[in-house]
C-alpha positions in Angstrom: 114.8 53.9 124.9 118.0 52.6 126.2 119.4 55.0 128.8 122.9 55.3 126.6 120.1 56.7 123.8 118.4 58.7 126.4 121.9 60.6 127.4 122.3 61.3 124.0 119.3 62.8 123.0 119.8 65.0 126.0 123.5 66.4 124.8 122.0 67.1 121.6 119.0 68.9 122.9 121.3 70.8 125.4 123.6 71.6 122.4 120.7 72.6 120.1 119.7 74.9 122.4 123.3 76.2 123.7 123.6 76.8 120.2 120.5 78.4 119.9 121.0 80.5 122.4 125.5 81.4 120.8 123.4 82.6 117.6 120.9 85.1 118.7 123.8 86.7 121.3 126.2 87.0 118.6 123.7 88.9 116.1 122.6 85.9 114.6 119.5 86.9 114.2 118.9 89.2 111.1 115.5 89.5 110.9 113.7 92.5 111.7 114.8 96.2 113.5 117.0 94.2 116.0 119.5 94.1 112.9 119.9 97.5 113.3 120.2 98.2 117.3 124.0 98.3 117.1 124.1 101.0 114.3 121.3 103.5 115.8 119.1 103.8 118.6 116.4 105.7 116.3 112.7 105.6 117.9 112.2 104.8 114.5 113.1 101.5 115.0 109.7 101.3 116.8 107.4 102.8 114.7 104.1 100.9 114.1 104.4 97.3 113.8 106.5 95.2 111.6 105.2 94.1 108.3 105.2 90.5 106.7 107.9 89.6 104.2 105.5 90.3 100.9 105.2 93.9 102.4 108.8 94.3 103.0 109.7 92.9 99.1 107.1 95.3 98.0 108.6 98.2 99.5 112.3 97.6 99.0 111.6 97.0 95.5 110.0 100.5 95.1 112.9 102.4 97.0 115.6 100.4 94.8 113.7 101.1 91.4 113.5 104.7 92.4 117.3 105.1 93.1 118.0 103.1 90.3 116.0 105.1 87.9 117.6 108.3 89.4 121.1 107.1 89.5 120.1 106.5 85.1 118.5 110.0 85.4 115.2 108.3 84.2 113.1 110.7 85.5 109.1 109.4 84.5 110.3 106.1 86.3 111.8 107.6 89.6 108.5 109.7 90.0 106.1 107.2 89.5 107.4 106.0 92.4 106.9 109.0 94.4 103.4 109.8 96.4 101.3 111.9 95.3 101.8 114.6 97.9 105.4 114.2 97.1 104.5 115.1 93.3 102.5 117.9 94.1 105.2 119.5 96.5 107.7 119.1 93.6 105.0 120.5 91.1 103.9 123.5 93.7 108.1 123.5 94.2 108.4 124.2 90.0 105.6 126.2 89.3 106.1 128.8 92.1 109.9 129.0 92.3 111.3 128.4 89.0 110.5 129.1 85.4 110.4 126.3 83.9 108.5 126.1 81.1 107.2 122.2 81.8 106.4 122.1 85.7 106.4 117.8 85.6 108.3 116.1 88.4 110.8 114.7 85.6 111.1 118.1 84.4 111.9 119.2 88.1 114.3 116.8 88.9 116.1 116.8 85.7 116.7 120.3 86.3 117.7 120.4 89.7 119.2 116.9 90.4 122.8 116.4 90.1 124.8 113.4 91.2 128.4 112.6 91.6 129.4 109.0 90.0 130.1 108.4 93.4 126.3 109.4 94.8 125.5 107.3 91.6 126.8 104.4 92.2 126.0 104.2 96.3 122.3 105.4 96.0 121.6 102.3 94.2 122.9 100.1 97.1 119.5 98.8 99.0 120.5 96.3 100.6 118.5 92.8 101.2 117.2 92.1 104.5 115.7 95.6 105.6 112.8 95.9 108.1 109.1 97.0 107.2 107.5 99.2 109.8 104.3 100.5 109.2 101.0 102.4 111.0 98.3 102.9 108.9 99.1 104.0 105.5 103.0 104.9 106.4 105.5 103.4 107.1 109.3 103.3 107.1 111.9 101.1 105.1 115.2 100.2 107.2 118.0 98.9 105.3 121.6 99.0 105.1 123.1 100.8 101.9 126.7 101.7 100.8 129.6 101.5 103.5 126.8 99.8 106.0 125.0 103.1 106.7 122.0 102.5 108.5 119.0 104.6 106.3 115.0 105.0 106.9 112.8 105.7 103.7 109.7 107.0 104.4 106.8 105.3 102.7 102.8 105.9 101.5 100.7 103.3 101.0 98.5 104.4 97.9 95.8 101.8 96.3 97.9 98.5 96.8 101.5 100.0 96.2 104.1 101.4 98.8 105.3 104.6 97.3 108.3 106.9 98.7 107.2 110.1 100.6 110.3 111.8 100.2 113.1 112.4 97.6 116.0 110.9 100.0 116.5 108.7 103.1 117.3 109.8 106.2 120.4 108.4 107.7 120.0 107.0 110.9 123.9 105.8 111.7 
């Protein structure tokens, strides 16, 4: 290698890396919880360890085809995304506080879920690029939904399918 070819292979590699190094200070990396660090400082950010990109498709689609389904008040498909303890809360919620005469989760949350259009339209935002943390059979979705609101769903793993322990995330911005 001629040194003229030598000098230039060492502005490029100094570059690449300059470069390198511009991106991840500016934010340039999305990947993972550290997306999130300048819109919360939740210790939820921490939980567990971060799951593999399958994992995180998996659970993102089940929180989006839950607030989809309730945002169309299609109440059998927003509880089969629920965990079981979450379905027997809501059924122990219906049969001991209400009279209902059909105690089902859809029952339930036809009953007792109201949305604005507003609340309609903004649930539905889950946005791409979340974070996956799980321990052990839970775990918590990150993402970003309407207006860039920072948001943690928690999760269940049951069988081989992520479903939502709760009814509503919790905002974390």
């Amino acid at each position: 290698m001629t040194g003229e070819k030598a000098k230039w292979l060492v502005v490029v590699l100094i570059a690449g890396a300059l470069g390198t190094a511009f991106l991840a200070a500016c934010g340039g990396s999305t990947g993972g919880s550290d997306q999130f660090r300048d819109a919360t400082d939740s210790p939820l950010l921490d939980f567990g360890e971060e799951s593999s990109d399958a994992e995180l498709e998996e659970a993102t689609e089940a929180v989006h085809s839950f607030f989809g389904a309730r945002s169309r008040e299609a109440w059998p498909v927003a509880c089969a995304q629920l965990s079981r303890a979450m379905l027997a809360k809501i059924e122990h919620l219906a049969t001991s506080a209400t009279d209902l005469a059909d105690k089902s989760c859809p029952s339930f949350l036809g009953a007792f879920t109201s949305l604005t259009d507003q609340e309609r339209r903004e649930s539905t935002v889950v946005a791409a690029g979340g974070s996956l943390w799980e321990q052990g059979d839970h775990a918590f979705l990150i993402y970003r939904g309407a207006h860039e609101v920072v948001y943690a769903m928690p999760l269940t793993r049951e069988g081989d399918a992520w479903k939502l322990a709760s009814l509503s995330s919790k905002s974390l911005s």
